[in-house]
BALOBA-1460 file (C-alpha; in Angstrom, 3 decimals):
// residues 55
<rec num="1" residu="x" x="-3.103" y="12.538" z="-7.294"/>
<rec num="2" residu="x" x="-4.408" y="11.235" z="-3.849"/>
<rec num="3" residu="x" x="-2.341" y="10.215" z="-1.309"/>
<rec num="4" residu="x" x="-3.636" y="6.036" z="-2.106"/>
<rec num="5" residu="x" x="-2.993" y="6.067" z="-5.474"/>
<rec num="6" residu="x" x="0.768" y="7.676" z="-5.100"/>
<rec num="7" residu="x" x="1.109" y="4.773" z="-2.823"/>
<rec num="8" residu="x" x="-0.208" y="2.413" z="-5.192"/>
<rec num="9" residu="x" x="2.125" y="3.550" z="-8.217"/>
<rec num="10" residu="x" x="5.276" y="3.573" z="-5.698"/>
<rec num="11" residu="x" x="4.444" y="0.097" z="-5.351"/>
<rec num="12" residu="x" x="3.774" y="-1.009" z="-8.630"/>
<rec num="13" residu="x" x="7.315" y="0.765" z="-9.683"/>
<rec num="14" residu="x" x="8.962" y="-1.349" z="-6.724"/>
<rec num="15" residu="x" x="6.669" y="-4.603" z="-8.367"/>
<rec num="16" residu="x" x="7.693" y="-4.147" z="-11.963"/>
<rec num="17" residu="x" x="10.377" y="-1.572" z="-12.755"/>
<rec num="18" residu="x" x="14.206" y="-2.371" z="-13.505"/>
<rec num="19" residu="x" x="15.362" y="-0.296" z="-10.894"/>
<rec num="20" residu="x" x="19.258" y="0.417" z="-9.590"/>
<rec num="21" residu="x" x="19.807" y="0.264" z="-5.762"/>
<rec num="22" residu="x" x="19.986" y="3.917" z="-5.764"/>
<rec num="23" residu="x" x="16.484" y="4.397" z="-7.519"/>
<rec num="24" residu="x" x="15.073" y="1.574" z="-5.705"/>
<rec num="25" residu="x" x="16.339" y="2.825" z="-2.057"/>
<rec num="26" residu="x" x="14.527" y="6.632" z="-3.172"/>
<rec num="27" residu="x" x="11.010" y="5.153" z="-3.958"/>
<rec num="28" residu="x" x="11.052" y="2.490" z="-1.355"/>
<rec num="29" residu="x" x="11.980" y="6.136" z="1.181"/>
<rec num="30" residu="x" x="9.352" y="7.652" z="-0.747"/>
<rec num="31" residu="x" x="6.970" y="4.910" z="-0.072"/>
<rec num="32" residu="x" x="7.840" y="5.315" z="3.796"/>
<rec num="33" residu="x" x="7.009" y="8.721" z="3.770"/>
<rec num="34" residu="x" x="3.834" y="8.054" z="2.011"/>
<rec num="35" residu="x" x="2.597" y="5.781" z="4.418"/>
<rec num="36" residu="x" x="3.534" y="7.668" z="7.644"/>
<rec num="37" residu="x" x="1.643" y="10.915" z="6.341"/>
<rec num="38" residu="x" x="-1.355" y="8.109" z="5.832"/>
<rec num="39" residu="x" x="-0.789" y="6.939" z="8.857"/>
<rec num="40" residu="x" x="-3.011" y="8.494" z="12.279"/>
<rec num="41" residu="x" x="-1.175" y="11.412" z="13.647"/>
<rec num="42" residu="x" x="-1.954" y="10.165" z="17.395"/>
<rec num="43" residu="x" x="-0.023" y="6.877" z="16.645"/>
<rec num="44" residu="x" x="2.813" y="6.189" z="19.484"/>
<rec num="45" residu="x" x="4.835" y="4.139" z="16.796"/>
<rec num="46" residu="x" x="4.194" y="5.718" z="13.446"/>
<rec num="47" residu="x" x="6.878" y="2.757" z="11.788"/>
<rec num="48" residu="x" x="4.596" y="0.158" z="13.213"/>
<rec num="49" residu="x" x="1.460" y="1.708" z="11.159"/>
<rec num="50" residu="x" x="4.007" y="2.378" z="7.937"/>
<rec num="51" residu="x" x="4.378" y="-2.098" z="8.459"/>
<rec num="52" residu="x" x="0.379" y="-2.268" z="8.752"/>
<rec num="53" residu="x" x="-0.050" y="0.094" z="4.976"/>
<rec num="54" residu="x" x="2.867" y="-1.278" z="3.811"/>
<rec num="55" residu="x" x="1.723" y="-5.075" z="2.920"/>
């Protein structure tokens, strides 16, 4: 599975699953980490390109 599309069904779990706050705290981290290994690896404030992905 490419990076996009585990991003894409993270998101549409977060959309659309029941999820408990435990469950929902572990894909929403798992999202982050996604989208700072998508992000450029010369980027000063990797949490401000996770925000950019991220909407």
């Amino acid at each position: 599975m490419s990076r996009i599309d585990h991003i894409a069904e993270l998101r549409a779990e977060l959309a659309h699953c029941v999820l408990t706050k435990r469950e929902r705290a572990e894909i929403e981290a798992e999202l982050r980490s996604a989208l700072l290994a998508l992000a450029p690896s010369d980027d000063s404030a990797p949490e401000a390109a996770c925000e950019a992905y991220a909407a």
